[in-house]
C-alpha positions, -999 to +999 in steps of 0.1 A: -267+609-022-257+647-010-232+666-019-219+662+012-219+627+013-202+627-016-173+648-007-171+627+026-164+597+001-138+618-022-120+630+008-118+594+022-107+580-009-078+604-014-067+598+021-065+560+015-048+563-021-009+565-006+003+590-036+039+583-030+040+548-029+041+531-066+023+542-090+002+511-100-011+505-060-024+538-056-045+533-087-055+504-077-058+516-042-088+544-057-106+512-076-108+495-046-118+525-021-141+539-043-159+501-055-169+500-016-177+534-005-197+537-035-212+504-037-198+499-074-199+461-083-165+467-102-143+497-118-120+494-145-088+519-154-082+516-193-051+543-206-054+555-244-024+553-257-024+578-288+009+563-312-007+529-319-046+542-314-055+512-290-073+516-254-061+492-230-071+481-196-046+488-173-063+479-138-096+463-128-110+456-094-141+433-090-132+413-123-112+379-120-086+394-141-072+423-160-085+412-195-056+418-222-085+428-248-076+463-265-106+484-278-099+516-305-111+548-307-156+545-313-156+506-306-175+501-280-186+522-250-152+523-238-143+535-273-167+560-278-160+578-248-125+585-258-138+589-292-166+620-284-146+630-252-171+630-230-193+603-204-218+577-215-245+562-188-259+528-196-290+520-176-289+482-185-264+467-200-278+444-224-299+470-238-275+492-253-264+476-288-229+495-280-218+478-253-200+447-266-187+427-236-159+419-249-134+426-223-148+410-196-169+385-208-194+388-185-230+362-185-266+373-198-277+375-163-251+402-152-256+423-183-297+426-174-288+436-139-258+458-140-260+498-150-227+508-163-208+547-162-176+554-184-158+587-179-131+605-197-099+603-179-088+640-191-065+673-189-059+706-206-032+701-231-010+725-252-033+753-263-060+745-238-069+713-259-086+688-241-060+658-240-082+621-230-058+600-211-079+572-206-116+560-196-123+550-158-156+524-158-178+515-132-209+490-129-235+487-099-271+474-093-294+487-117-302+527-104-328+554-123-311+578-145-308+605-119-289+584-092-265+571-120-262+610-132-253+616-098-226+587-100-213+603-133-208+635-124-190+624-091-171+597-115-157+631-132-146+647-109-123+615-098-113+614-136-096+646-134-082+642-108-064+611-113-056+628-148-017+634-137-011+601-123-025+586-152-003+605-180+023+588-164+007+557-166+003+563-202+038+572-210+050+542-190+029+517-210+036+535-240+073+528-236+067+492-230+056+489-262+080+509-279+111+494-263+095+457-244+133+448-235+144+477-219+111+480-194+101+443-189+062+435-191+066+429-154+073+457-140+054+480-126+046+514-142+059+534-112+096+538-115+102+531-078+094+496-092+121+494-119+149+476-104+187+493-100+200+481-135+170+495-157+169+529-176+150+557-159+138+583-179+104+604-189+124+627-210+115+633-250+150+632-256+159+601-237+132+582-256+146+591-288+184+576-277+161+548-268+147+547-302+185+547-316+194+518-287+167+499-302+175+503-344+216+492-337+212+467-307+199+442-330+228+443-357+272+440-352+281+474-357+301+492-333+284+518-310+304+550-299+283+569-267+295+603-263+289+620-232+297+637-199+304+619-168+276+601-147+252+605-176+244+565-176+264+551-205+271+517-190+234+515-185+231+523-223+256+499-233+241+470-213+206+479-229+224+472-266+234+442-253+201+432-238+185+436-275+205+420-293+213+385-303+249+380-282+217+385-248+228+354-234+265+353-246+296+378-223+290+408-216+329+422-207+335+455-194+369+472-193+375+513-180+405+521-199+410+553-171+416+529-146+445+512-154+478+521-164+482+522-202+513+493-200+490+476-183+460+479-208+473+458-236+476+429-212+440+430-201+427+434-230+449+412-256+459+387-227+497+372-225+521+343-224+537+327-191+572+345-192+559+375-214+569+400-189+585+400-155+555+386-132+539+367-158+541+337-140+509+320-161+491+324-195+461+346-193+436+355-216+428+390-222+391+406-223+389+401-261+392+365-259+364+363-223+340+382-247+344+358-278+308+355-290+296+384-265+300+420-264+326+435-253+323+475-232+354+498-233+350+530-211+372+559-216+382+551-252+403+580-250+425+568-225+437+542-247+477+543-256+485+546-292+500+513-293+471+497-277+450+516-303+466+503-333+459+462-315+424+479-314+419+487-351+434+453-359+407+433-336+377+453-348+390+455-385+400+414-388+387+402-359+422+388-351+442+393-314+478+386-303+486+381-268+518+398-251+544+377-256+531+359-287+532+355-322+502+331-328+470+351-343+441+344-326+407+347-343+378+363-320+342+373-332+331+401-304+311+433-305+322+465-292+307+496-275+327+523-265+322+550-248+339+585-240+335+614-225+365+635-242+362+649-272+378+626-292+385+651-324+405+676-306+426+641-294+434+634-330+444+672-340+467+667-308+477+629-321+467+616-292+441+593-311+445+575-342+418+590-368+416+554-386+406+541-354+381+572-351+362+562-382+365+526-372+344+526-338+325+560-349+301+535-368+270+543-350+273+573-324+244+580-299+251+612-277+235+616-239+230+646-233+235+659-193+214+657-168+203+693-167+193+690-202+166+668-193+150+678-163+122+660-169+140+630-160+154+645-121+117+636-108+116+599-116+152+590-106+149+613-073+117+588-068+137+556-078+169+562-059+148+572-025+128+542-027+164+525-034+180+540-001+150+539+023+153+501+015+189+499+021+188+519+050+158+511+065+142+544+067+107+552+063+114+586+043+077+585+021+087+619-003+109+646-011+092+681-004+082+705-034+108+731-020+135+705-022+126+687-049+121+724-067+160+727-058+166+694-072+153+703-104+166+739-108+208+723-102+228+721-128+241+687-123+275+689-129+277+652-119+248+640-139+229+616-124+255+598-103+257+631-083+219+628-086+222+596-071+249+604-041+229+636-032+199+613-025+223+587-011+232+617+018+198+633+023+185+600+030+213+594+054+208+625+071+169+626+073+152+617+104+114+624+090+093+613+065+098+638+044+129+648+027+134+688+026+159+715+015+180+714+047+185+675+042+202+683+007+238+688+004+254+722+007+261+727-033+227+729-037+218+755-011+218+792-017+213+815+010+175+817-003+169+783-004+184+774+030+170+809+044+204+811+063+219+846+071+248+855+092+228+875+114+194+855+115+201+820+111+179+803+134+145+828+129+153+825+092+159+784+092+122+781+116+106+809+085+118+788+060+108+751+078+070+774+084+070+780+046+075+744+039+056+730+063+024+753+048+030+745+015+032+709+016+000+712+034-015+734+009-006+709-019-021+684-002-054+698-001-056+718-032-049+753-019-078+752+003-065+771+037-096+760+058-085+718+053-047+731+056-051+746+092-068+714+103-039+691+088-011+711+105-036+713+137-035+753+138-065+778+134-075+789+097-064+828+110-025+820+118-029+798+084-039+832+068-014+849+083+014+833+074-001+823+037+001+866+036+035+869+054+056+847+033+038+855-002+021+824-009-004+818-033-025+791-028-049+787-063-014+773-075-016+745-057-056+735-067-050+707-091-087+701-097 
């Protein structure tokens, strides 16, 4: 085939891919497009995931189904092409003692007439290293060595470019087999996929506090998390329930900041019909409703020091008395607490009993803020849109790098719930299909970002809705100007002019 033909194919299959949807359909979607303009029998996606040495095949198209067979590094064709980094051509299958067939099982009769092309899925890594993510496979009718040369070369290209949708394939899978219970088997890799309830996070950081959910969950000691507001710690404290043995027994939550302190020790120690005036009937408190379960107290520091000292008691002997009472009850529960206040600086002040410190301060994990893992703002921006463009029926399909650049460069004072409730209000307010800076709430805005000024507004709010508009259409097609004017339906010289005007440089946008 031409070159031109060829880039005909590559541009159609880029168009068809659907970027912003989930991550595992546009993958697929690039099998499946590429199988028929091509005329490829079948293509295979296996990621490399570097901890555990193993290739595994993550998508197939053509095949009857994605085999669970894992391959290492030199074993087989699929092997050796993450072993010497680079592409193997196979004329004919069965005559190449490397390939093994043992992934797809496939008859004598297909192996005599099927050629077969594995690439490197790669990218540059830290000091220009060439990092292999994976290996993208393809078979087809038997061709001479130059038309499946051709084929190769073409296959490369798609490789690299996939290359960054891919890494975050491999870090997703690579998760699910570090931590199975906190991102189920069937979910998909793409975080939109992950349901409400499930931990979001890319983070190096994060995966370490996952590492330390994963060590305690299993055993009965006490979990103090320590950290600022909105940073997830429910989450985290349902994950340590999810992984551990008491999985199908109560999981009882209490925020000791949102009740009165008298009215702590009744919910969580329970109390006797005439105890107190209004205590009409018996109830039991959230000790005894998590017998055999875990029980979650938020705001540990809110706690009154009587109710702390009942604390220490039910931790250290397992025993409870209701209000009103004098009969000891026995109860066998598991606590995680978690605080935001420093709870040393409450004990210098004696507003927080020190045995009671040591006593819950078995096993402490600290979350750090949101802004201390930026990594993480791209994947929950992704999860919470898809979360509100459901609930509110909008067809918003992604945030725009301007915006989502604002996104990332807050400071998050809120953590990820104000993540989440600024994402809440831009969907809300958006009326496209694309979320951008004017869409995001006025804390975020500067008068750069917004391109606002008292005595320009409006020609400074069209500049700054030109500059996005360009750049998203720049991005889209690789910095190349000529393909940009035709997607925003303008002639390549206004496209130059305004690249010029605002300062725009467009080989930062070529991702080949």
């Amino acid at each position: 085939m031409s070159q031109q033909v060829y880039l005909a194919i590559l541009e159609k299959i880029l168009m068809e891919m659907g970027w912003q949807g989930p991550l595992h359909q546009g993958l697929d979607n690039l099998l499946k497009t590429t199988a028929r303009e091509m005329n490829f029998k079948r293509m295979s996606l296996a990621i490399f995931d570097p901890k555990s040495q193993t290739i595994d095949f993550s998508l197939a198209h053509g095949h009857k189904k994605t085999p669970r067979y894992s391959y290492t590094p030199g074993q087989g064709i699929t092997g050796l092409v993450v072993k010497e980094k680079a592409p193997i051509i196979v004329p004919v299958m069965k005559d190449d003692p490397n390939f093994l067939n043992l992934a797809f099982d496939r008859s004598p009769e297909e192996l005599a007439s099927l050629s077969f092309i594995s690439v490197p899925v790669k990218r540059k890594g830290p000091d220009d290293e060439l990092e292999i993510l994976g290996v993208l496979n393809a078979e087809m009718e038997l061709k001479n060595i130059s038309e499946l040369e051709e084929d190769c070369r073409f296959m490369q290209v798609l490789g690299i470019i996939i290359a960054r949708q891919t890494s975050f394939l491999q870090e997703e899978m690579g998760r699910q087999k570090e931590f199975p219970d906190l991102l189920p088997p069937e979910q998909s890799a793409s975080c939109q996929d992950m349901t409400e309830n499930k931990l979001i996070a890319t983070s190096k950081i994060m995966a370490t506090i996952m590492g330390q959910i994963m060590q305690v969950a299993p055993s009965k000691a006490t979990v103090l998390l320590r950290g600022e507001s909105g940073t997830g710690k429910e989450l985290l404290a349902e994950a340590i329930r999810n992984l551990s043995p008491r999985k199908n027994k109560p999981f009882i939550k209490l925020n000791c900041a949102a009740l009165p302190s008298e009215l702590l020790e009744s919910e969580l120690f329970g109390y006797e019909k005439g105890a107190f005036t209004g205590a009409a009937n018996a109830k039991k408190g959230r000790f005894e409703a998590a017998n055999q379960g875990t029980l979650f107290l938020d705001e540990i520091g809110e706690l009154s020091l009587g109710a702390q000292a009942k604390l220490l008691r039910a931790t250290q002997e397992g025993e409870i008395q209701r209000l009103g009472s004098e009969k000891t009850l026995r109860v066998n529960v598991r606590i995680v607490c978690a605080t935001h206040q420093p709870l040393e600086l409450l004990i210098e002040q004696g507003r927080f009993r020190e045995d009671l410190y040591y006593r819950l301060n078995v096993f402490p994990i600290f979350i750090p803020g949101l802004r201390e893992r930026r990594q993480d703002i791209l994947p929950l921006t992704e999860h919470f849109l898809d979360i509100f463009c459901r609930e509110y029926e909008k067809n918003i399909k992604r945030v725009s790098t301007p915006a989502m650049d604002l996104l990332i460069q807050h400071d998050w004072p809120g953590n990820v719930r104000e993540l989440r409730n600024c994402i809440e209000r831009a969907v809300l307010v958006c009326n496209e299909e694309v979320i951008r800076t004017y869409h995001l709430p006025a804390t975020l805005q500067t008068a750069e970002s917004t391109a606002t000024d008292n005595e320009l507004p409006f020609v400074d709010v069209v500049s700054k809705f030109e500059q996005e508009l360009i750049i998203d259409a720049l991005k889209k097609t690789n910095g190349n100007m000529l393909k940009a004017a035709r997607e925003l339906r303008v002639s390549y010289r206004i496209i130059n002019y305004k690249v010029k005007k605002y300062n725009i440089n467009p080989k930062r946008f070529d991702s080949r």
